[in-house]
C-alpha positions in Angstrom: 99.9 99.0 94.4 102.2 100.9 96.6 103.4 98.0 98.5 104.3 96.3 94.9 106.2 99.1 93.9 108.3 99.7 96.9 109.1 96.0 96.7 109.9 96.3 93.0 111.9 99.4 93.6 113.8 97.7 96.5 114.3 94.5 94.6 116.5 96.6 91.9 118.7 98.8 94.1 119.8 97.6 98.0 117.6 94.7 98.4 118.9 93.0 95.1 120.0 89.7 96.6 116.5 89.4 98.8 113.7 87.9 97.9 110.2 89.7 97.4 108.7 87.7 100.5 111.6 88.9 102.6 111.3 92.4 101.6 107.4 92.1 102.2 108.9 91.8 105.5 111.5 94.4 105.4 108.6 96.7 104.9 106.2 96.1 107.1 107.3 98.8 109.4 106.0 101.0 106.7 102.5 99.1 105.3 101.4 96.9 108.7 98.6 99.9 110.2 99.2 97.9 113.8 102.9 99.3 113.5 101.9 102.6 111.9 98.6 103.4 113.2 97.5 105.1 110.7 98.1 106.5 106.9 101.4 108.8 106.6 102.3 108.9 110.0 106.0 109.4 110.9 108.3 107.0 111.7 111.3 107.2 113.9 114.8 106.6 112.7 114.7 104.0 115.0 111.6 102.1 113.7 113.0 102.5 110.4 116.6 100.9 111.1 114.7 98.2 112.6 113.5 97.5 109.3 116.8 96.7 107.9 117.0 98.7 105.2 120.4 100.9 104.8 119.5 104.1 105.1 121.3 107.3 106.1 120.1 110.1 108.9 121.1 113.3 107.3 121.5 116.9 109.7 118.4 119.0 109.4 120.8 121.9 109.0 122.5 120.4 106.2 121.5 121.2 102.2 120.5 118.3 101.6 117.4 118.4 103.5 116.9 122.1 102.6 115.7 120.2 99.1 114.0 117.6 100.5 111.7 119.3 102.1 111.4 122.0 99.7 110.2 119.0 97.1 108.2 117.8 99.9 106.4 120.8 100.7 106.1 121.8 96.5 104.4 118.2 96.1 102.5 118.4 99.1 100.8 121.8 97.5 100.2 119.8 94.4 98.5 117.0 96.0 96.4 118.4 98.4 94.9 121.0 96.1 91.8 118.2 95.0 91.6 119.9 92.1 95.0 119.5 90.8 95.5 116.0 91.4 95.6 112.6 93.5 99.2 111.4 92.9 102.7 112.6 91.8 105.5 110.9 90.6 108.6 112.4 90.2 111.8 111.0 88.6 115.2 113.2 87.3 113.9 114.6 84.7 110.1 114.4 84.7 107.4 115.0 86.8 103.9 113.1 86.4 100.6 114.1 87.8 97.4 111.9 87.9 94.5 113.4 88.0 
């Protein structure tokens, strides 16, 4: 289900002129355990610019990442309390939770 959306996602926005096999592909430094060794383990930058996708290292003094890890460590908080929920989706103006 994850892979499907990360594909579909991708497929829309900088991967539009790809196909979904060669995305598949793109990804795999993400969803192949024999490259990630396990669930949410971090990746280098490296690994991930050898996946070809365009992506952008931003200073971890900068505001920027300030937010995103503030967001990360509010929906971590949100997750991991079992008793809140499994999975959470957030978009610009809406935040679901499944529980």
């Amino acid at each position: 289900m994850t892979r499907d959306a990360a594909i579909s996602s991708l497929k829309k926005g900088m991967l539009s002129k790809s196909t979904e096999k060669e995305i598949e592909n793109s990804i795999k430094c993400f969803t192949d355990p024999d490259i990630t060794l396990s669930h949410g383990r971090a990746l280098s930058i490296d690994q991930i610019k050898g996946c070809g996708l365009n992506i952008e290292e931003i200073d971890l003094a900068s505001d920027l990442w300030s937010r995103v890890r503030d967001l990360y460590t509010r929906s971590t908080y949100v997750v991991d309390r079992g008793d809140r929920g499994y999975k959470l989706l957030e978009t610009l103006n809406c935040s679901y939770l499944a529980s």
